[in-house]
Kinemage of the C-alpha trace (Angstrom):
@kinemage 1
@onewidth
@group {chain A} dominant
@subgroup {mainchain}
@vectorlist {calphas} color= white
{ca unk a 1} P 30.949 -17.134 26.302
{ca unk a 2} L 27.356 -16.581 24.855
{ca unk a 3} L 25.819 -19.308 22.818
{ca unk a 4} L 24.505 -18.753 19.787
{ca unk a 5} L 21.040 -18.553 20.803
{ca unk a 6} L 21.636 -16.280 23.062
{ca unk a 7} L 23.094 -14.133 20.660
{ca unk a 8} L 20.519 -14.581 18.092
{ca unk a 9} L 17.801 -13.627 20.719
{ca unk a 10} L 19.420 -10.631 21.969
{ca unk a 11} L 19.927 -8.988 18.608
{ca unk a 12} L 16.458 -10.177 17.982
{ca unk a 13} L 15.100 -8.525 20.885
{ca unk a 14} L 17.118 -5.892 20.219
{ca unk a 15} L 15.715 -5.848 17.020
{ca unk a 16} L 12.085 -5.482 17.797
{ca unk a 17} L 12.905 -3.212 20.473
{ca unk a 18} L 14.211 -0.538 17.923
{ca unk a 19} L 11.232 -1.274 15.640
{ca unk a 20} L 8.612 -0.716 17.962
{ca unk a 21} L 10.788 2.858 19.329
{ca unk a 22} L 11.067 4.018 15.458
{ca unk a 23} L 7.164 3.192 14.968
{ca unk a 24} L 6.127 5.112 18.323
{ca unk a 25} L 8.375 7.873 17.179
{ca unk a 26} L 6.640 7.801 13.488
{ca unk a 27} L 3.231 7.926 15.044
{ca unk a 28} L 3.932 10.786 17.529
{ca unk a 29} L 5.256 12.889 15.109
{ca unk a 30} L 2.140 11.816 12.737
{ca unk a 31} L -0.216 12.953 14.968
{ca unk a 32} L 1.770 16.052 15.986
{ca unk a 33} L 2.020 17.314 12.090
{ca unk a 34} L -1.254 16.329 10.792
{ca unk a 35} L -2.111 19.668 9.133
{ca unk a 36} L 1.300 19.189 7.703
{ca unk a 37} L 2.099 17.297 4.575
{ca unk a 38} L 4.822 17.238 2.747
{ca unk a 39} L 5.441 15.488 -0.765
{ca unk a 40} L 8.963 15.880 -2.042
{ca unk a 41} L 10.927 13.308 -3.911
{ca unk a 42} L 12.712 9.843 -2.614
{ca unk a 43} L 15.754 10.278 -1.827
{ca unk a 44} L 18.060 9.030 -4.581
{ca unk a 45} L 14.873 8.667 -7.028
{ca unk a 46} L 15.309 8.462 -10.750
{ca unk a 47} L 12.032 8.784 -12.289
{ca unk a 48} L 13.443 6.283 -15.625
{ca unk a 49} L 14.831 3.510 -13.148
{ca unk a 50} L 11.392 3.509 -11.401
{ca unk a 51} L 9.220 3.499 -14.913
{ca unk a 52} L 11.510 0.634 -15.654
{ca unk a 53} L 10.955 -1.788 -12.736
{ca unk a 54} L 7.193 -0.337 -11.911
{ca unk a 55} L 5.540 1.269 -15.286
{ca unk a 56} L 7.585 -0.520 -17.925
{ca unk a 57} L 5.180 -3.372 -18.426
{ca unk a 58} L 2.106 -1.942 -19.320
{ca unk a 59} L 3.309 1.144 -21.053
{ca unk a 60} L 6.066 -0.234 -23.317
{ca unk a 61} L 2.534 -2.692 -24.471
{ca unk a 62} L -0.090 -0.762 -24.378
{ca unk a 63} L -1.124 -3.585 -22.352
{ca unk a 64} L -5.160 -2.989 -20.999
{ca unk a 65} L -5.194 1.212 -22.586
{ca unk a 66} L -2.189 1.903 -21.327
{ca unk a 67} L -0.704 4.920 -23.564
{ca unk a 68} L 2.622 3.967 -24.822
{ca unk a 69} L 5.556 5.462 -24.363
{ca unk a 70} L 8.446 5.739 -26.568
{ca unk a 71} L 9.782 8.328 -29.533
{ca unk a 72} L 6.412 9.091 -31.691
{ca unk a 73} L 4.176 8.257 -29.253
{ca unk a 74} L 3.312 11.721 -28.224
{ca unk a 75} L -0.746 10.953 -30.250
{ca unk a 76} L -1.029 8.060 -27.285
{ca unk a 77} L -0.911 11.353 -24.326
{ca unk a 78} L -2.576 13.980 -26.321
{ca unk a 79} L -5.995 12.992 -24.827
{ca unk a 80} L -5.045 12.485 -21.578
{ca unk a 81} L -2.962 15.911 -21.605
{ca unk a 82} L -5.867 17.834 -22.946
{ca unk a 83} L -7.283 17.042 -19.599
{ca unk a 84} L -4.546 18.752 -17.534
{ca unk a 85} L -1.096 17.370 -15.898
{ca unk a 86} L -2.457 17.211 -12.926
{ca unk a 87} L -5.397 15.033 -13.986
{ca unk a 88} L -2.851 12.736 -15.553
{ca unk a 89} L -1.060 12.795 -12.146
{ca unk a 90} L -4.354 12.602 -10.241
{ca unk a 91} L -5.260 9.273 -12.317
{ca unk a 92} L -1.580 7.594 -11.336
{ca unk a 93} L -1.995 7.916 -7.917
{ca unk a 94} L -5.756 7.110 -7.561
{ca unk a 95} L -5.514 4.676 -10.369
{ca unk a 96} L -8.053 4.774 -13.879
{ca unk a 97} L -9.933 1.712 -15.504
{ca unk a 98} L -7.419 -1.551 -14.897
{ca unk a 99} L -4.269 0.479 -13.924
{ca unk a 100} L -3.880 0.199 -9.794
{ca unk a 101} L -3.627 3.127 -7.354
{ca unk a 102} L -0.527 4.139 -8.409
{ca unk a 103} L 0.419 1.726 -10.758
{ca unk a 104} L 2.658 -1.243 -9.384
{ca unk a 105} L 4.462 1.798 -7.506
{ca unk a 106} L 3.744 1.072 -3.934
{ca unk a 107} L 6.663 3.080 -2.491
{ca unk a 108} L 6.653 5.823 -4.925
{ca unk a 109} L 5.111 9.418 -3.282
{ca unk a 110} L 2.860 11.277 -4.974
{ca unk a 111} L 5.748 13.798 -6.441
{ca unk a 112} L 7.737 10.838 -7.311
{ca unk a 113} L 4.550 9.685 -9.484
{ca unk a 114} L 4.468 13.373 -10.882
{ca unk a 115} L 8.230 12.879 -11.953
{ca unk a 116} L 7.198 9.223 -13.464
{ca unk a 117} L 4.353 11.079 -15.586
{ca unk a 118} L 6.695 13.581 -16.355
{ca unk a 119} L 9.092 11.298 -17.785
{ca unk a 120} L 7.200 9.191 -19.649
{ca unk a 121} L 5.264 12.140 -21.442
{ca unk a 122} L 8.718 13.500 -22.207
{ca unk a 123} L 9.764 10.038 -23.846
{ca unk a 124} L 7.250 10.170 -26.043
{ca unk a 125} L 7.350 13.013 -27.986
């Protein structure tokens, strides 16, 4: 019978094992597909779930410039939009004054930001 240690370090070991084989894999395939990139959406993403738990914050407040988003806000984007969707986009993922590189959305890809931007300029008109 094993003990529990040995248990414990097997699927530990095991563990690692498959970590380190998924990372190798990762970085072959990086460097074989750099020309390559691809920006799609998360899987299962929902663009309001994501403003809630990462954007929420800030733009509900106004909090540091943010433009606020809600019904009748539309006058907080107009500026911003004048400058192009994909400048809006642009500043989300690079971040602008206090906001972060992209926002407090670490995981979020760069279409998934798009969809955020999307969203919340859709919320507010």
């Amino acid at each position: 019978m094993l003990s529990v240690k040995k248990m414990i370090s097997s699927s530990f070991v095991k563990s690692i094992v498959v970590a380190a084989a998924l990372l190798i894999a990762s970085m072959s395939i990086a460097d074989g597909n750099q020309n390559i990139e691809l920006a799609q959406l998360s899987d299962g993403f929902n663009a309001e779930q994501k403003y809630m738990a990462s954007c929420f914050a800030c733009h509900s407040t106004g909090a540091a410039g943010a433009p606020k988003v809600g019904d009748g806000m539309a006058a907080e984007w107009e500026p911003r939009l004048e400058k192009g969707m994909d400048a809006i986009v642009a500043n989300s993922i690079n971040g602008i004054n206090t906001m972060p590189a992209k926002g407090l959305c670490f995981d979020c890809t760069d279409d998934d930001l798009r969809a955020i931007v999307e969203y919340m300029i859709e919320s507010s008109q």
